[in-house]
C-alpha positions as CSV (number, residue, x, y, z in Angstrom):
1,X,109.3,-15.6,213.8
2,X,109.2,-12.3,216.0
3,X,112.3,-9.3,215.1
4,X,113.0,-6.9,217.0
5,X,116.2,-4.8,217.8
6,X,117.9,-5.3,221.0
7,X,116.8,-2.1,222.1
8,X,113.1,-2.8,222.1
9,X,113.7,-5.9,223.9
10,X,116.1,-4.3,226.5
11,X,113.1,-1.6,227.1
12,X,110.5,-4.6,227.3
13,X,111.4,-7.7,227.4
14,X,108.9,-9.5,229.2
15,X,106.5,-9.9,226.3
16,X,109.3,-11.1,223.8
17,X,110.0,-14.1,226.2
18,X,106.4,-15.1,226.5
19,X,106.3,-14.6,222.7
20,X,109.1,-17.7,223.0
21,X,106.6,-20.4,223.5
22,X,105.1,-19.8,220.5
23,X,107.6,-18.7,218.1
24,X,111.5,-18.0,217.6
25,X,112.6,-14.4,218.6
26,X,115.1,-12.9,216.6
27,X,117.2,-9.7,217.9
28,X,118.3,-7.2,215.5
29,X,121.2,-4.8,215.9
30,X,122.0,-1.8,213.5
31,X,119.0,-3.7,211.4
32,X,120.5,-6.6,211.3
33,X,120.2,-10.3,212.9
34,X,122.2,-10.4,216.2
35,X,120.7,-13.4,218.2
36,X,118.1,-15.9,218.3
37,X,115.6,-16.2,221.7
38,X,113.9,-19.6,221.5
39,X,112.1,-21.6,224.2
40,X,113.6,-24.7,225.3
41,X,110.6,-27.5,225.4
42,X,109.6,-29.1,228.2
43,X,111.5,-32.3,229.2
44,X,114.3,-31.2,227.1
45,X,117.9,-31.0,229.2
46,X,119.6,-27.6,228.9
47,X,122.4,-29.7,227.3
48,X,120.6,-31.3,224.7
49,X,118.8,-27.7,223.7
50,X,122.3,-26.4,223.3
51,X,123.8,-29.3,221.4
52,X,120.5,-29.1,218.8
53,X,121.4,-25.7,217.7
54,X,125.6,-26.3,218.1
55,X,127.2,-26.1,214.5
56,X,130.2,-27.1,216.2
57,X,128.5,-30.2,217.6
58,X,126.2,-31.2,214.4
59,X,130.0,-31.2,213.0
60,X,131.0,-33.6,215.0
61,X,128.2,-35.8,214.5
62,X,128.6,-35.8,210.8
63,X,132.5,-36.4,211.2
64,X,131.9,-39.8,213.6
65,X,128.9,-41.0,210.7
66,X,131.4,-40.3,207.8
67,X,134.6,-42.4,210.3
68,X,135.3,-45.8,208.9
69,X,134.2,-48.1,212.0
70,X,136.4,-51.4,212.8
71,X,134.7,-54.9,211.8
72,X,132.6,-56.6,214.6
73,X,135.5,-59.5,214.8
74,X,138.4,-57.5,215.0
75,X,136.7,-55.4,218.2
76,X,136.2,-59.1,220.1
77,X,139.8,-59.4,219.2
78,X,140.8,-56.6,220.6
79,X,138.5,-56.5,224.2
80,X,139.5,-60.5,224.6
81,X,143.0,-59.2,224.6
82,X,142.3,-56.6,227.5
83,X,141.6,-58.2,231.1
84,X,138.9,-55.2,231.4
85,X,136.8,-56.5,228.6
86,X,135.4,-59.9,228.3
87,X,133.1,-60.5,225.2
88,X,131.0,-63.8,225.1
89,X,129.9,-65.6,221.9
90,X,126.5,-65.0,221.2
């Protein structure tokens, strides 16, 4: 991992966003971490990038894991009883 103020990379950036496909970059302000600059890898979607590093979403995940789901059974129940769905045995 690369550090260097904002500053520096303001002044020459360039080299700092190369340094990206090998390493994280972290910027410093006042001498202390400010951001992070990291490459997004190839074949990866800007919106799956974002969502890997989201606290926010990782939250969310861990909230839906931890939800008590609704037995197999009682979901057929419930779509049979809705013209829209239509579950077959099976």
């Amino acid at each position: 991992m690369k550090t260097i103020s904002v500053g520096e990379f303001r002044a020459h950036g360039n080299p700092y966003v190369a340094e990206t496909s090998k390493d994280d970059v972290v910027f410093t302000q006042d001498g202390r971490p400010y951001a992070i600059l990291k490459a997004i890898p190839a074949g990866i979607k800007l919106e799956g990038a974002f969502n890997e590093t989201s606290a926010r979403f990782r939250r969310m995940i861990q909230d839906r894991r931890e939800e008590r789901g609704i037995p197999w059974e009682e979901a057929k129940r419930w779509m049979n009883t809705h013209k829209s769905f239509v579950v077959k045995a099976g």
